[in-house]
VEXDREN-2710 file (C-alpha; in Angstrom, 1 decimal):
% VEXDREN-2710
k/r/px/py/pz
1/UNK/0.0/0.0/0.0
2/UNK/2.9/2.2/0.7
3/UNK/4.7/1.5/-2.6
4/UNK/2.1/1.7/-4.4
5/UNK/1.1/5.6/-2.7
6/UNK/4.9/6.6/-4.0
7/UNK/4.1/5.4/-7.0
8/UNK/0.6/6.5/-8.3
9/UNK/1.2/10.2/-8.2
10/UNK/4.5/9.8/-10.2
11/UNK/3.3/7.7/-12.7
12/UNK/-0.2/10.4/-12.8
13/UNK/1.9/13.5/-12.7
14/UNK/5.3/12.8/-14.6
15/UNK/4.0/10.3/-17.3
16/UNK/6.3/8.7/-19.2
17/UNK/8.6/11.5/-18.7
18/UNK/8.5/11.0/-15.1
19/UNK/9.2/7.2/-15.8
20/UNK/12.4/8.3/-17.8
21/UNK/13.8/10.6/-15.1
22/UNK/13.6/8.4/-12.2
23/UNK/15.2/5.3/-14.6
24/UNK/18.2/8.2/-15.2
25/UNK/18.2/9.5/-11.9
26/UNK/19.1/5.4/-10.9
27/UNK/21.1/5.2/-13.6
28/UNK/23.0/7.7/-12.4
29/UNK/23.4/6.9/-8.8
30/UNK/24.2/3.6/-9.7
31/UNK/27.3/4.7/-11.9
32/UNK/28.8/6.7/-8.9
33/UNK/28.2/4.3/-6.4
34/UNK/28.8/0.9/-7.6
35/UNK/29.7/-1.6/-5.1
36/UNK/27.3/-0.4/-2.4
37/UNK/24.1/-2.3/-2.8
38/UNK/22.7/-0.8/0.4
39/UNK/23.4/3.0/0.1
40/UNK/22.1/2.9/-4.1
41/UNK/18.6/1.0/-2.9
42/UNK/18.9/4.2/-0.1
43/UNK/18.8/6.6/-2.9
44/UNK/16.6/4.8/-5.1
45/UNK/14.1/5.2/-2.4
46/UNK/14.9/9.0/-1.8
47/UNK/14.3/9.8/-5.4
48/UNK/11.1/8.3/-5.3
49/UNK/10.2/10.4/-2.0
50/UNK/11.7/13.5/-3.9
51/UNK/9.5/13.1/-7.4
52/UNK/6.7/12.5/-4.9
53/UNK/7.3/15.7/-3.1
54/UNK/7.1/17.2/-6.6
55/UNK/4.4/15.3/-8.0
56/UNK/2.2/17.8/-6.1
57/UNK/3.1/20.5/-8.6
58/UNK/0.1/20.7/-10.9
59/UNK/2.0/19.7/-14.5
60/UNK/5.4/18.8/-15.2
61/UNK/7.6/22.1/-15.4
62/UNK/11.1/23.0/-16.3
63/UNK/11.7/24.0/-12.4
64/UNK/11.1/20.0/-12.2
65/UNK/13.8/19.2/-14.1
66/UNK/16.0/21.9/-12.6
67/UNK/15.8/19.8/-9.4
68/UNK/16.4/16.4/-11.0
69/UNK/19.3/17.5/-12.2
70/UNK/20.5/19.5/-8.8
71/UNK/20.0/15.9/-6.8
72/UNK/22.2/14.6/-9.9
73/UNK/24.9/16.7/-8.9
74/UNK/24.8/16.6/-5.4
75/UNK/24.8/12.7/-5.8
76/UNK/27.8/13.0/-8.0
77/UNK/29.8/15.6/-5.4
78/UNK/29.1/13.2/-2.1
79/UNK/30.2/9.9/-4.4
80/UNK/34.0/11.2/-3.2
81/UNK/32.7/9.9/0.4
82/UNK/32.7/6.3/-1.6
83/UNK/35.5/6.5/-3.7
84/UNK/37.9/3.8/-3.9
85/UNK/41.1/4.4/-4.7
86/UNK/43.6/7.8/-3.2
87/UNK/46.8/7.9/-4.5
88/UNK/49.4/10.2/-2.7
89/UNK/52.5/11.5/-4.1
90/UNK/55.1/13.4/-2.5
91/UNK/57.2/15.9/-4.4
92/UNK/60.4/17.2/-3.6
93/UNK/62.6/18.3/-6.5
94/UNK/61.5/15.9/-9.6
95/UNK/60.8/18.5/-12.2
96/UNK/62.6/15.7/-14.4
97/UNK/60.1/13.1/-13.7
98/UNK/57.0/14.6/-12.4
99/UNK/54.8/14.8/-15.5
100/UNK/55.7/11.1/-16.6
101/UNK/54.3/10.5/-13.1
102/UNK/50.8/12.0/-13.8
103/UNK/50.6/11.6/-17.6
104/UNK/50.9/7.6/-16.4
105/UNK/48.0/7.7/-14.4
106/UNK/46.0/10.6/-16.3
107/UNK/46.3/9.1/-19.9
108/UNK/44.0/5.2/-18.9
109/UNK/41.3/7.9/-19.0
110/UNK/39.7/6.1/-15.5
111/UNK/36.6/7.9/-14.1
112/UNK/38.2/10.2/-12.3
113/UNK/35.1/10.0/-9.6
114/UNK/36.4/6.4/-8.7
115/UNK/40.0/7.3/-7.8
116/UNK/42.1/10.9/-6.5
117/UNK/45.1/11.7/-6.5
118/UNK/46.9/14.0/-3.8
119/UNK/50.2/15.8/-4.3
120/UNK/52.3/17.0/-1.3
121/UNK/54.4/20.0/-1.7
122/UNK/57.1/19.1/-0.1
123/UNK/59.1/22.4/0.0
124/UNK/60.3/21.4/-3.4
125/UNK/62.4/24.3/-4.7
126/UNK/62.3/23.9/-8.2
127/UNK/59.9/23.7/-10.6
128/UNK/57.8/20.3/-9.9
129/UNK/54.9/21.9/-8.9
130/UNK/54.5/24.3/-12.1
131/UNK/54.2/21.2/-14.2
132/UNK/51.7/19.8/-11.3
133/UNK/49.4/22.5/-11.7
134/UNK/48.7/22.0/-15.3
135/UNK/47.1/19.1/-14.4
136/UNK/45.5/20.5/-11.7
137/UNK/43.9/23.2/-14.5
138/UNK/42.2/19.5/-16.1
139/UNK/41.4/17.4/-13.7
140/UNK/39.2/17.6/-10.6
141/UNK/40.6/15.3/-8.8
142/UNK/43.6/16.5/-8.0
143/UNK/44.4/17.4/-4.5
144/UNK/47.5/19.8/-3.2
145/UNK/48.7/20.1/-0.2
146/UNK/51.9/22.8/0.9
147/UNK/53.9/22.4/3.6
148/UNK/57.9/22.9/4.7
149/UNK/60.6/20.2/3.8
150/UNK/59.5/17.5/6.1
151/UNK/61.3/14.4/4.3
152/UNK/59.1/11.5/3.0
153/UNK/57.6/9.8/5.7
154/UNK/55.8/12.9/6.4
155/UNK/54.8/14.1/3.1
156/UNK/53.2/10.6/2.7
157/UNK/51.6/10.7/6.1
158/UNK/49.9/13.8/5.2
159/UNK/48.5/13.0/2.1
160/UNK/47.1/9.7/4.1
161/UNK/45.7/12.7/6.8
162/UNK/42.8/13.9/4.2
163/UNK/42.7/10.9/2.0
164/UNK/39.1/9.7/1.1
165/UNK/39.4/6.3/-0.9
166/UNK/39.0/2.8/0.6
167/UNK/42.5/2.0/-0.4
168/UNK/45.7/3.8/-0.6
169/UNK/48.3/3.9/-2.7
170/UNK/51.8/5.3/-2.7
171/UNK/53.3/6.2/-5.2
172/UNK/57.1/7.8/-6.0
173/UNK/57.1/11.0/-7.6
174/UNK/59.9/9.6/-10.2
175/UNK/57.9/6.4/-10.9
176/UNK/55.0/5.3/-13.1
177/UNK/52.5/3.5/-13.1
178/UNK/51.9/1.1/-15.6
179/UNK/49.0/1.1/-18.6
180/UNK/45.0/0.2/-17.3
181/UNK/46.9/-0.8/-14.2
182/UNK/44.1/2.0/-12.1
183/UNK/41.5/-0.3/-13.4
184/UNK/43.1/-3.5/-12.4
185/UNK/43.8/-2.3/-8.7
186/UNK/40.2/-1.2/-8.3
187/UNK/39.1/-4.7/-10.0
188/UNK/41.3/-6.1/-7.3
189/UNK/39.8/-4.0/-4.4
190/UNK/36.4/-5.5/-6.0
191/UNK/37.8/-8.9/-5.9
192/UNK/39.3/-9.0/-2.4
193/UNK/38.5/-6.3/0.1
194/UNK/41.8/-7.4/1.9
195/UNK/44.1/-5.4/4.1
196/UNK/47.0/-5.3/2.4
197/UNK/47.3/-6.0/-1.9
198/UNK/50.6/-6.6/-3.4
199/UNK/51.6/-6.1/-7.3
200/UNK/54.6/-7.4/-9.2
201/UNK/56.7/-4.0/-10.2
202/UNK/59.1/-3.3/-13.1
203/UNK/62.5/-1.7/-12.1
204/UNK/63.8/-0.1/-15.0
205/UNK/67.6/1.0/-15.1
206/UNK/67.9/5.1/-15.7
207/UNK/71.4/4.7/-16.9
208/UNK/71.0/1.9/-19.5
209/UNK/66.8/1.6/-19.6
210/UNK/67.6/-2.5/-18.6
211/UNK/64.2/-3.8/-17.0
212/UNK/63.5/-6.4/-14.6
213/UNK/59.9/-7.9/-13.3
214/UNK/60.1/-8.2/-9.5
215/UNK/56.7/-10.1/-7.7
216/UNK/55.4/-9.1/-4.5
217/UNK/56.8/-12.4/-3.2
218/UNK/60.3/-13.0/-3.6
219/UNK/60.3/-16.8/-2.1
220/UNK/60.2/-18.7/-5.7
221/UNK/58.9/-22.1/-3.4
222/UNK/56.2/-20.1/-1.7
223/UNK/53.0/-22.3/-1.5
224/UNK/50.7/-19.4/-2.0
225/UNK/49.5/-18.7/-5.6
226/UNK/49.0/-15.1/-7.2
227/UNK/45.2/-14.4/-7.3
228/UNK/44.0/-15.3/-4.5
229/UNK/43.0/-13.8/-0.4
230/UNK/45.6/-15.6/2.2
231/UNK/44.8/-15.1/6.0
232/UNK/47.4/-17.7/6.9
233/UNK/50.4/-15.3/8.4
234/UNK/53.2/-17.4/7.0
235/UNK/53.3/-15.9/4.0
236/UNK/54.8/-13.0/6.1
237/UNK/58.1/-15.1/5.3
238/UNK/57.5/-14.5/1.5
239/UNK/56.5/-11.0/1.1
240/UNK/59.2/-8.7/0.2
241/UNK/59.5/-5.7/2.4
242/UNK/61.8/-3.1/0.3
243/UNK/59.3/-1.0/-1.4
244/UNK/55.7/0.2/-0.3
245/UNK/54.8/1.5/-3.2
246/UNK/54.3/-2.2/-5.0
247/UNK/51.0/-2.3/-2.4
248/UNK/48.3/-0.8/-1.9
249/UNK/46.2/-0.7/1.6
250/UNK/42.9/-0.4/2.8
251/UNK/42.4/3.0/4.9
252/UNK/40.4/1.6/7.4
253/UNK/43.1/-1.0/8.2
254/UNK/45.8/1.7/8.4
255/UNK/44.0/4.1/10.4
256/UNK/42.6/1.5/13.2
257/UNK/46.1/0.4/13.6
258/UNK/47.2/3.9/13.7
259/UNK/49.9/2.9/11.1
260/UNK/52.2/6.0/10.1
261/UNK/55.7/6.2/8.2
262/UNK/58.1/6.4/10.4
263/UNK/59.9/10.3/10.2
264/UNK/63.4/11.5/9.4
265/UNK/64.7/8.6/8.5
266/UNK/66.3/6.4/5.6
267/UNK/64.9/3.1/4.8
268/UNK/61.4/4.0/5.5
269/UNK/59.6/1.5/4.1
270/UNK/61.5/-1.0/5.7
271/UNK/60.1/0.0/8.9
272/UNK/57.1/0.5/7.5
273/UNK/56.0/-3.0/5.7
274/UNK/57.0/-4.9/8.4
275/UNK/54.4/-3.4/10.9
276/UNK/51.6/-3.3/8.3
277/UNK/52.0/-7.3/7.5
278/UNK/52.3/-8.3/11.2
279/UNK/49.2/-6.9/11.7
280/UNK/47.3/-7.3/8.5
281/UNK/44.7/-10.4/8.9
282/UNK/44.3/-10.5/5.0
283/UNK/46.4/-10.6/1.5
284/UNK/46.0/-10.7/-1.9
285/UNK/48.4/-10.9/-4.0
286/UNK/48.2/-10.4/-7.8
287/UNK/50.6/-11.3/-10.4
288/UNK/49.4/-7.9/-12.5
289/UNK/53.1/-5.5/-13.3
290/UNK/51.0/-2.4/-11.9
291/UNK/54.2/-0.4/-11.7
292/UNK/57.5/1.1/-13.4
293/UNK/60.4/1.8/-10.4
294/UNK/63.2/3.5/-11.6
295/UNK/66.5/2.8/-10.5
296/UNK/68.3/6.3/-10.7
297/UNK/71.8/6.5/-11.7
298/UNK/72.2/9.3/-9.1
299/UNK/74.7/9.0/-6.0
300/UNK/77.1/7.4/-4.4
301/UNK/77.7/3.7/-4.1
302/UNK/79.1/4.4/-0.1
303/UNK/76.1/6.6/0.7
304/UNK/74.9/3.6/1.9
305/UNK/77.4/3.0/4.2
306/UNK/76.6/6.7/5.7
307/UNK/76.7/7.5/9.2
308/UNK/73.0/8.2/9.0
309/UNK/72.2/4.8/7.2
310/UNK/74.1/3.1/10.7
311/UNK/72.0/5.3/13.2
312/UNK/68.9/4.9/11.1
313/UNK/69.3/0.9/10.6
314/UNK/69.6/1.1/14.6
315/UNK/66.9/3.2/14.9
316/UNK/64.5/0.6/13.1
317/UNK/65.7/-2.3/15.1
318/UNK/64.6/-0.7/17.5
319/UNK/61.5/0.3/16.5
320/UNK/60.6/-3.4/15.7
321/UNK/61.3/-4.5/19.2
322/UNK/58.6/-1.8/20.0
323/UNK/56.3/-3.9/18.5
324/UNK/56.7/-6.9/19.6
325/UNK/56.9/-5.4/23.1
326/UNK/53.5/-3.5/22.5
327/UNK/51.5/-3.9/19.2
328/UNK/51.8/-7.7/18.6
329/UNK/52.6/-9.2/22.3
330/UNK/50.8/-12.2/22.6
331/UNK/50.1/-13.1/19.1
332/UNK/51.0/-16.2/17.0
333/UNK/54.8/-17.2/17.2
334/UNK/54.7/-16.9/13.2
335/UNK/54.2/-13.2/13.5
336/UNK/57.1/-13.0/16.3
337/UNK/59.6/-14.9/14.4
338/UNK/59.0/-12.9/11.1
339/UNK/59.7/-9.4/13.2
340/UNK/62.7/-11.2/14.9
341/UNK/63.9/-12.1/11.4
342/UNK/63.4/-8.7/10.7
343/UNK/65.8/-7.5/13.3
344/UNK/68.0/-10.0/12.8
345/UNK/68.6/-9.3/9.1
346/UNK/69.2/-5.7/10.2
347/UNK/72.0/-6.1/13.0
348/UNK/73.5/-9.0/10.9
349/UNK/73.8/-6.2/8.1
350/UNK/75.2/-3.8/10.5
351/UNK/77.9/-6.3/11.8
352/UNK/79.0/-7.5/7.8
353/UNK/80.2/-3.9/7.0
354/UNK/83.8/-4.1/6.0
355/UNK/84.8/-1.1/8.7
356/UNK/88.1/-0.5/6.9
357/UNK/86.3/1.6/4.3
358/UNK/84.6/3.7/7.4
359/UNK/85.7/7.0/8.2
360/UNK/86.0/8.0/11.6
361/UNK/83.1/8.8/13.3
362/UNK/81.3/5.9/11.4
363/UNK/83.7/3.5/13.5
364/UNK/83.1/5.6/16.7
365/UNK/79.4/4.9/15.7
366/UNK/80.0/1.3/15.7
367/UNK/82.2/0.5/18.6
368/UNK/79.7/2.6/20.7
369/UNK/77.1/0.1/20.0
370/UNK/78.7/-2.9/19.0
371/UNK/77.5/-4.5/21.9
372/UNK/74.2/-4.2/21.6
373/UNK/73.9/-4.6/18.1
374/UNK/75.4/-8.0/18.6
375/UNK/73.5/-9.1/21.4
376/UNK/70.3/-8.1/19.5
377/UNK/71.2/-9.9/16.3
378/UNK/71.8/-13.5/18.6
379/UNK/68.4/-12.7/20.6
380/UNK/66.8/-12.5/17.7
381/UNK/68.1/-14.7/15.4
382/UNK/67.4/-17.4/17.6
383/UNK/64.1/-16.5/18.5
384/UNK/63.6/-16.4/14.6
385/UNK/64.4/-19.7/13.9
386/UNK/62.4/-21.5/16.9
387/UNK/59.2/-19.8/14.9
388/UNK/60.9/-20.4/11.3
389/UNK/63.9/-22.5/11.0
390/UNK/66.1/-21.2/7.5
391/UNK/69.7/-23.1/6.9
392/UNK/71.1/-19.9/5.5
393/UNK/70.2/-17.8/8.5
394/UNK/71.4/-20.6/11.2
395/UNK/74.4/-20.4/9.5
396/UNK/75.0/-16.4/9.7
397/UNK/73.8/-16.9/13.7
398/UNK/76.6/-19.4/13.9
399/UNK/79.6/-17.1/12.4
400/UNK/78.1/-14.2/14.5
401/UNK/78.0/-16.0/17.7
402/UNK/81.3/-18.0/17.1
403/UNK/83.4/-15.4/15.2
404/UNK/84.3/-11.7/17.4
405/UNK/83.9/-8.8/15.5
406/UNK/87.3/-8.0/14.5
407/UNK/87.3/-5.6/12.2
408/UNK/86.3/-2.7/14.9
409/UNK/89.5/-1.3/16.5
END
């Protein structure tokens, strides 16, 4: 009786006119808001309230249609509340590679209601952002945000601050991404709803353009398959951890775990990944090349060996014993041996440097903290391989354990 009191008036007043708007008016909401079921049967039942409302005008009218068309585009502006996709890109002195960047993610021609894309400013002093706001100029969905040079971590943190999609995605303001691959991340999203969805990545060579596919798991005799959601956490074991960009992450996830890059510091995303798959409950992990990572011929083979690169490597150790002391106490022995494996590949690194090529102050560095950077490497390393025993790292626990570190004097 109700349904049918919503419906006689319409079909009296509006006709077949009537009929036609409400079909487009569906149509439309349908378009914007695709995978909730819930929220378009919501609207689809406010439109028919609206036209009702109107259907008390005495004949259909232009000023009708004028309204039809103002719920249209209010529909369309409060879609961004369901859109799926944010991708955030920091930009600090990239003038060279900045409008590859956005021409790779502008030119799949993706409705650009689905997905945004925010830019962070970060200080850069050169000319990155004049080539950013041409695009700006085009396209409606791209978001800027200013702020002093901040490094990174934070420029990435605060695009995640405002970002509105389900899932994020970070992406390198020198990279690419590759051709339909915003499609086939949302198709993925679709698919799997999981925490945390890895992509296989193309690093390309800037000095001689030599590419290489890498997958998001680097174990070759890893049980799980591409294509498919994993809950079990031992494919922690498999997952590689050296670049953040080749995943993207679903918002809610992040922000109930109140997961941040870490600031000021090299390495980032190797303190970052680590966190996000210990406490990640779900994976999927596609074997789609979503992404072009270039390898850039600039610097110095030893800036790697840096006194920064020592204190930050420390500083990340340490930062995964925070977690295990506080985020992930108490859960599964997988997810405690794959952090301890985490340390333990970072103080073993630490104690393999050749110190004859240090300078000063980068041996003062290590003889200050020799100590505990050894006794952290055995801790761990043994903890590591009562949750996950690996020949090659037994081995390395061995010569640490057996062999005194010699080389500092």
């Amino acid at each position: 009786m109700w349904c049918g009191s919503l419906w006689i008036p319409i079909m009296i007043d509006f006709g077949i006119l009537g009929i036609t708007a409400i079909i487009v008016f569906i149509i439309q909401v349908g378009y914007y808001i695709k995978k909730y079921c819930e929220i378009r049967l919501l609207f689809f039942l406010l439109g028919i309230l609206v036209f009702n409302s109107l259907s008390s005008i005495p004949a259909f009218s232009f000023t009708q249609l004028f309204y039809l068309f103002v719920i249209i585009a209010f529909l369309k502006k409060i879609s961004r509340i369901y859109m799926q996709l944010s991708i955030i890109i920091p930009v600090y002195k990239v003038e060279k590679y900045i409008r590859d960047t956005l021409q790779s993610i502008y030119r799949q021609q993706y409705d650009e209601n689905l997905f945004e894309v925010i830019v962070i400013n970060d200080g850069t002093p050169d000319d990155s952002m004049r080539i950013v706001a041409e695009f700006t100029n085009k396209h409606a969905n791209l978001h800027i945000i200013n702020q002093k040079n901040q490094g990174l971590s934070c420029a990435r943190n605060a695009g995640l601050k405002i970002a509105q999609g389900e899932y994020v995605w970070f992406v390198d303001s020198d990279d690419t991404v590759t051709e339909e691959s915003i499609g086939k991340v949302i198709e993925c999203i679709e698919r799997s709803k999981a925490d945390v969805i890895g992509f296989s990545i193309l690093k390309v060579s800037e000095a001689n353009r030599v590419s290489e596919v890498e997958s998001a798991i680097w174990n070759e005799h890893c049980r799980f398959s591409s294509n498919q959601i994993v809950c079990d956490k031992s494919i922690l074991f498999s997952l590689h951890t050296g670049a953040a960009v080749r995943y993207v992450y679903r918002r809610a996830f992040l922000q109930m775990n109140h997961l941040r890059f870490y600031p000021g510091i090299l390495y980032e995303d190797q303190e970052f990944l680590p966190r996000v798959f210990s406490l990640a409950n779900s994976f999927y992990i596609s074997s789609f090349i979503s992404y072009r990572y270039l390898l850039r011929s600039s610097g110095s083979i030893m800036s790697q060996f840096s006194l920064r690169s020592l204190r930050d490597t420390l500083t990340i150790v340490r930062s995964y014993e925070t977690l295990l002391q506080e985020e992930i106490k108490g859960k599964s022995a997988l997810i405690n041996a794959y952090i301890n494996g985490c340390i333990f590949n970072h103080t073993y690194w630490l104690l393999s440097f050749k110190t004859v090529t240090f300078r000063d102050e980068q041996k003062e560095f290590m003889r200050d903290h020799y100590v505990e950077i050894r006794r952290k490497c055995l801790t761990a390393g043994w903890k590591s391989l009562k949750g996950n025993f690996r020949l090659t790292r037994a081995i390395r626990l061995l010569m640490v354990f057996l062999i005194p570190h010699h080389l500092i004097k």
